[in-house]
C-alpha atoms as one frame of an Amber mdcrd trajectory, in Angstrom:
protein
 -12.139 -22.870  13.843 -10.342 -20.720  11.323  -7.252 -21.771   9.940  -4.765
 -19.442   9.269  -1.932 -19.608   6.504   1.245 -18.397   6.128   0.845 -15.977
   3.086  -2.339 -15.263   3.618  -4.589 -12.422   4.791  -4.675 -11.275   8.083
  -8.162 -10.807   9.303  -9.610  -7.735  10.059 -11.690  -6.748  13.448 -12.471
  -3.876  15.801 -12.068  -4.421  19.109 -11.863  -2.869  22.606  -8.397  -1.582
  23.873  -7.650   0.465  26.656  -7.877   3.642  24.984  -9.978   3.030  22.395
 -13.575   1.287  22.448 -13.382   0.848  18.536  -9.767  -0.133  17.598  -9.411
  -1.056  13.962  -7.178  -3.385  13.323  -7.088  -3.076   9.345  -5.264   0.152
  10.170  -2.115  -0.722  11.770   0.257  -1.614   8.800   3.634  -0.828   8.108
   5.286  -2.350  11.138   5.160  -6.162  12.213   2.169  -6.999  14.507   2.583
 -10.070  17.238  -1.291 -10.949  18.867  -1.013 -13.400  21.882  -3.901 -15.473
  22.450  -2.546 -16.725  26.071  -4.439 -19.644  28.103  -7.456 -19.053  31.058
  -5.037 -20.643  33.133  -3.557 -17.792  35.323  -0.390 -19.762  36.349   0.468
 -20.808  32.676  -0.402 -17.033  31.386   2.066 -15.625  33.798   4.615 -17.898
  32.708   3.881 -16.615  28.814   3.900 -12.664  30.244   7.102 -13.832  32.092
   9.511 -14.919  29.103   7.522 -11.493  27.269   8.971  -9.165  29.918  12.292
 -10.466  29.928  12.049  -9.603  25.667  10.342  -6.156  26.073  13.414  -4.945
  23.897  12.131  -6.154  20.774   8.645  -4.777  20.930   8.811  -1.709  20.027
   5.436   0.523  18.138   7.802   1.282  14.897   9.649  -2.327  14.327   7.079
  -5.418  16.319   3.979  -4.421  17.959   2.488  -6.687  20.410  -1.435  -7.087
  21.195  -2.390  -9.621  23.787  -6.081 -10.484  23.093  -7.482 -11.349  27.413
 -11.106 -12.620  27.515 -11.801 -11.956  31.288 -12.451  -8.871  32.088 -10.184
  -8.476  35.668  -7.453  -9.027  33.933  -7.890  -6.514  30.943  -8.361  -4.012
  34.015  -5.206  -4.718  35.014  -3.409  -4.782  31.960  -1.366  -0.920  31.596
  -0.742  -0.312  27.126   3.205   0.866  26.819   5.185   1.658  23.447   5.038
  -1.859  21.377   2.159  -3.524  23.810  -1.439  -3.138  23.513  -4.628  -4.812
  24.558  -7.639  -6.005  23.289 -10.811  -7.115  25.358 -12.700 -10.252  23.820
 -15.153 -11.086  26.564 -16.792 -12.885  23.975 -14.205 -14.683  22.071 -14.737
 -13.294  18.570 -11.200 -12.128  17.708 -10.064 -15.524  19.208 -12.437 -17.519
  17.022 -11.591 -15.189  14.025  -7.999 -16.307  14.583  -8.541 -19.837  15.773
  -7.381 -19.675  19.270 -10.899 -20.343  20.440 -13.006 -23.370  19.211 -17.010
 -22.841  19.050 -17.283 -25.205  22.212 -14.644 -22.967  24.235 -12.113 -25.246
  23.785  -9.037 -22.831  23.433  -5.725 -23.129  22.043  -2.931 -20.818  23.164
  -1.185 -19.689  20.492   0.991 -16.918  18.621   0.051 -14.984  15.691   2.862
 -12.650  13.698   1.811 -10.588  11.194   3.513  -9.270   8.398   4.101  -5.473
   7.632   1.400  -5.945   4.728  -0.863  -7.959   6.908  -0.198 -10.916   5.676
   0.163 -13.986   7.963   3.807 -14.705   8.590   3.449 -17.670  11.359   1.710
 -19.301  14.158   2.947 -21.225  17.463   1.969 -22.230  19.830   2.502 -20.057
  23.424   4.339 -23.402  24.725   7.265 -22.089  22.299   7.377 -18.413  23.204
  11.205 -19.013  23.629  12.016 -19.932  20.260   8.992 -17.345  19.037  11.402
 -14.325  20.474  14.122 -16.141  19.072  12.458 -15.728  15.756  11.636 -11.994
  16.328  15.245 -11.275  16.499  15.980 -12.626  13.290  13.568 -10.418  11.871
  14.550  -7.681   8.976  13.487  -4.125   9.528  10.134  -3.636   8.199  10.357
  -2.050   5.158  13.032  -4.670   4.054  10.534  -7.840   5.686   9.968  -8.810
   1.267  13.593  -8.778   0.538  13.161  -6.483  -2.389  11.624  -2.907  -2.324
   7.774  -2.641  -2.644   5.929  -0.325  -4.757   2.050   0.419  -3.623  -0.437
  -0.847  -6.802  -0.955   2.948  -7.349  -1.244   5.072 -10.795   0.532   8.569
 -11.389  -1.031  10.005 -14.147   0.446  13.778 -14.834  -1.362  16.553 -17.209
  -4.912  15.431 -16.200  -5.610  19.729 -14.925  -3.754  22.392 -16.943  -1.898
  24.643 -14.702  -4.704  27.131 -15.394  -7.254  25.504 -14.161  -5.794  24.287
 -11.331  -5.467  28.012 -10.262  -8.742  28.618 -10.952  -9.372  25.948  -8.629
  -7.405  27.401  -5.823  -8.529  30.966  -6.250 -12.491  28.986  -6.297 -11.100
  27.717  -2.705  -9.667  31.358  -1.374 -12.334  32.976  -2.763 -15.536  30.413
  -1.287 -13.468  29.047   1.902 -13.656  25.849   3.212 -15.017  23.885   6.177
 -13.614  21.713   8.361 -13.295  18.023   6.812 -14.601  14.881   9.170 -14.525
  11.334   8.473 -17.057   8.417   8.265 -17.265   5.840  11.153 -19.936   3.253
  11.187 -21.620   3.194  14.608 -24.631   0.537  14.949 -25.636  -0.256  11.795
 -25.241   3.734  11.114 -22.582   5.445   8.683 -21.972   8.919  10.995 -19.735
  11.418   9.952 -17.608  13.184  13.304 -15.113  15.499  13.533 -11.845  14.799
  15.510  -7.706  15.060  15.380  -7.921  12.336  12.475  -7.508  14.715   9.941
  -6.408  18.545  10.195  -7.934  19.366   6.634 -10.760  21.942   5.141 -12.792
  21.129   2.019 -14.318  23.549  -0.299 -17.511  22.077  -2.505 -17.859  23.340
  -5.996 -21.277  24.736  -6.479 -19.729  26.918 -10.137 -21.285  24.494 -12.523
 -19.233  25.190 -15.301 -16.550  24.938 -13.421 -17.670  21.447 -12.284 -18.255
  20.265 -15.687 -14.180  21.359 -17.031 -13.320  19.598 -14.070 -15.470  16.735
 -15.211 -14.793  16.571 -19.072 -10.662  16.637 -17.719 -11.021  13.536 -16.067
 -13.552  11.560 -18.218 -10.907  12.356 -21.064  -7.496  12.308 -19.437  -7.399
   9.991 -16.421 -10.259   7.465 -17.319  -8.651   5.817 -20.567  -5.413   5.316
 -17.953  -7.459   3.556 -15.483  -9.280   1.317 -17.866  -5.567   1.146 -19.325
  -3.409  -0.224 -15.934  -7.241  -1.773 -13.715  -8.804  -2.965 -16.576 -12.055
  -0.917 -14.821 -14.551   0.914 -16.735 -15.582   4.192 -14.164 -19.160   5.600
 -14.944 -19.722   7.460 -11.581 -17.838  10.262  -9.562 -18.790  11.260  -6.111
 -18.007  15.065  -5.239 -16.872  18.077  -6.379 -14.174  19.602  -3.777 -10.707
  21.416  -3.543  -9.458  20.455   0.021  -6.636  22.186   1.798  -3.810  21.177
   3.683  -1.547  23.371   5.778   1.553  23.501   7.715  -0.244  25.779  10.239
  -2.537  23.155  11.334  -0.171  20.774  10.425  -3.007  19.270   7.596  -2.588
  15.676   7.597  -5.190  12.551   7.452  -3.758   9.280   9.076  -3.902   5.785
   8.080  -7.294   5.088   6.564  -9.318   3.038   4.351 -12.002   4.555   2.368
 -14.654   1.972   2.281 -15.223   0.413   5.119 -18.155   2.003   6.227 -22.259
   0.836   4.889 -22.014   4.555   3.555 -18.695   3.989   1.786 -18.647   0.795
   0.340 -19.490   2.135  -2.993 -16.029   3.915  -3.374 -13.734   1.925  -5.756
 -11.461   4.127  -6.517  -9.481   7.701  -4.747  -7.825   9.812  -6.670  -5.809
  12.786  -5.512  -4.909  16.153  -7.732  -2.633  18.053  -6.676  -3.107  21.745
  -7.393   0.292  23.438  -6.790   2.721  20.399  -5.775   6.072  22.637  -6.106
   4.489  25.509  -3.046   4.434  23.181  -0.442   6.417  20.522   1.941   5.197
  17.382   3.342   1.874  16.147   2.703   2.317  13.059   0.293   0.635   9.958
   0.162   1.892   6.568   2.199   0.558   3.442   1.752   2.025   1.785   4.899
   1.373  -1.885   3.479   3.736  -1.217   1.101   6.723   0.475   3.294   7.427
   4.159   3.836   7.627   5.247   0.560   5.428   8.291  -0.278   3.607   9.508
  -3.440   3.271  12.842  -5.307   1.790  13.157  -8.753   3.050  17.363 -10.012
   1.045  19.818 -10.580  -2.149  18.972 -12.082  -1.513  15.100 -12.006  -3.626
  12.763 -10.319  -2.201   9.574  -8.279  -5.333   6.872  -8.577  -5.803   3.830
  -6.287  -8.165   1.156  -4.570  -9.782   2.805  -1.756  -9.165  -0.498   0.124
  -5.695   0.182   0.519  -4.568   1.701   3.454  -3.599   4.897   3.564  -2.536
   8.526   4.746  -1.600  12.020   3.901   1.198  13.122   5.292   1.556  16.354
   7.588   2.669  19.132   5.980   5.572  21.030   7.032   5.792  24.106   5.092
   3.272  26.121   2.973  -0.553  24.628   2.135  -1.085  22.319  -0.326  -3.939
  22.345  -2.966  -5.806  19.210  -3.804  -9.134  17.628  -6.144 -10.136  14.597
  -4.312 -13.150  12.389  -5.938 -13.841   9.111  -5.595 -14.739   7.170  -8.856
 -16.951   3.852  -9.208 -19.498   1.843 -11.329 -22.779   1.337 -11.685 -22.512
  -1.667  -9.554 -21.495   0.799  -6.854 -24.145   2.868  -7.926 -26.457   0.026
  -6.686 -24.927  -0.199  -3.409 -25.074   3.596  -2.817 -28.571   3.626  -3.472
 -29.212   0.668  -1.354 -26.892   2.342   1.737 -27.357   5.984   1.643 -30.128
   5.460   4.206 -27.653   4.858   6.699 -25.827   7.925   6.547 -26.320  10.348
   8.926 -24.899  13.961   8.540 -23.535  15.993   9.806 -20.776  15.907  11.775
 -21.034  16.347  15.559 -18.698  18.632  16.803 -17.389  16.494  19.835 -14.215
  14.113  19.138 -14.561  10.430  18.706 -12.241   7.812  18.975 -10.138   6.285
  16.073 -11.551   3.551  14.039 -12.489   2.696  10.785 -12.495   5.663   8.836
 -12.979   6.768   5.352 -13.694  10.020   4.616 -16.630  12.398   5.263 -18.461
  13.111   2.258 -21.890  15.592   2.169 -21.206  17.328  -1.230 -24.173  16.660
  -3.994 -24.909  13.333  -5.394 -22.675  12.039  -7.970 -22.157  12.386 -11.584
 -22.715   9.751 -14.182 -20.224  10.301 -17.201
């Protein structure tokens, strides 16, 4: 049985909800998150759901979001999601193991879990004191003040990395070439399959101009790379892809909360980074790293914001005009090994049909990567 720690990570799982087969928990950040583990017992479960409906006030999706984890599956049936309650199925108690509500002999141990805004564990009780947990809740800060002092995401914002003329070369590459619709990566049996859905509202544009490859290239082995070394102390010999992807305020372009290596055909990524192309003609569409609070992100024109691609997060929708963006990922050679090792479990491309939301990272079928 796992113990948990106050401090410590929250672990991550997928699991069956109500509207969603393949729920990702590692993508829920940015608000505090309350799972219930309640008892077999139906009499002593509808005592905990009694003392939660008289305190359906404080659960709310954007300040505490509840997810009751129910093992049996009549009572998952009968279970109806609202704003700040969810539900997971665990017919086989792994999320209850993961958490240590469930011993490997079944013995099971009814208890609380709250979860910071930065999934980290905040507390456990046991469901005998769900009076004095609500209690608790109410005493709780808004989310983005749950540290007590403002939090700044472990990104870099490195500006002057493009010249102004070549990232309108880049754009006028895009207008001229057009660009596709972008999918994401979700791992599906063993498989890394890339699927198109309401994710992301985004269109990439792959650049075959060799030369134009190689400027792009030489600017960021020369201008960004001695930064990174500089603030991650990590040496990047690899990029993977070469594409200018669009966002606009017709589609409303945006790409939600996401991590970008979760997948057997992503695991390689270390690092994102993000160019913007023309950051002054357009509204909107920053970067959020919701384990770290609202805050957004915008390097200027030409800059380049670089950061783990196990953080969580999402581009913003934007409101007014389209924004411009160079988006490669950059890793080792020790990621080199793992994308050699993987790439057999891709499969491309991306069906046309929508999926549901899960772990996502995204879709990448441009050519193989470059070693600098």
């Amino acid at each position: 049985m796992q113990q948990l720690r106050p401090g410590g990570p929250t672990p991550f799982f997928v699991g069956q909800t109500q509207a969603n087969p393949t729920f990702s928990f590692a993508n829920v950040a940015g608000r505090y998150l309350l799972l219930g583990f309640p008892p077999s017992d139906a009499k002593a479960r509808d005592g905990v759901f009694g003392v939660v409906g008289r305190n359906m006030d404080l659960l709310k999706d954007e300040h505490v979001a509840c997810f009751f984890v129910l093992r049996d599956e009549e009572s998952f049936a009968k279970a109806r999601d609202r704003s700040g309650m969810r539900w997971f199925f665990d017919p086989e108690g792994k999320i209850g193991r993961l958490y240590g509500a469930l011993a490997e002999d079944g013995a099971e141990t009814p208890m609380w879990v709250l979860v910071d805004p930065s999934l980290r564990v905040l507390f456990s009780l046991p469901m005998s004191q769900t009076e004095q947990l609500f209690q608790r809740l109410r005493a709780l800060p808004p989310p983005d003040d749950h540290a007590g002092v403002p939090l700044h995401a472990p990104v870099m914002i490195t500006p002057r990395v493009f010249p102004p003329e070549l990232c309108r070369r880049l754009i006028a590459y895009y207008e001229t070439e057009g660009g596709q619709p972008s999918g994401v990566m979700r791992e599906r049996n063993g498989k890394t399959i890339g699927v198109l859905d309401d994710f992301k509202k985004r269109r990439d544009c792959t650049i075959e101009d060799e030369a134009l490859r190689r400027e792009t290239y030489a600017a960021i082995k020369y201008r960004l790379l001695p930064e990174l070394m500089k603030a991650f102390r990590f040496e990047v010999t690899r990029i993977e892809r070469y594409i200018v992807a669009r966002y606009d305020a017709q589609d409303g372009g945006w790409f939600r909360p996401h991590r970008d290596n979760l997948t057997s055909g992503t695991a390689h990524r270390q690092f994102a980074c993000s160019i913007n192309l023309n950051a002054e003609e357009f509204e909107g569409g920053d970067l959020r790293f919701p384990e770290y609070g609202a805050r957004t992100y915008r390097p200027p024109t030409g800059g380049a914001v670089v950061f783990s691609c196990s953080l969580l997060h999402e581009a913003t929708p934007v409101t007014k005009g389209t924004r411009f963006a160079f988006l490669p990922f950059l890793y080792d050679e020790k990621g080199e090994e793992i994308r050699l090792r993987n790439q057999h479990l891709i499969v491309v491309p991306a069906p046309p049909e929508p999926e549901p939301e899960t772990e996502d990272a995204e879709l990448d079928a441009s050519a193989p990567p470059a070693h600098f």
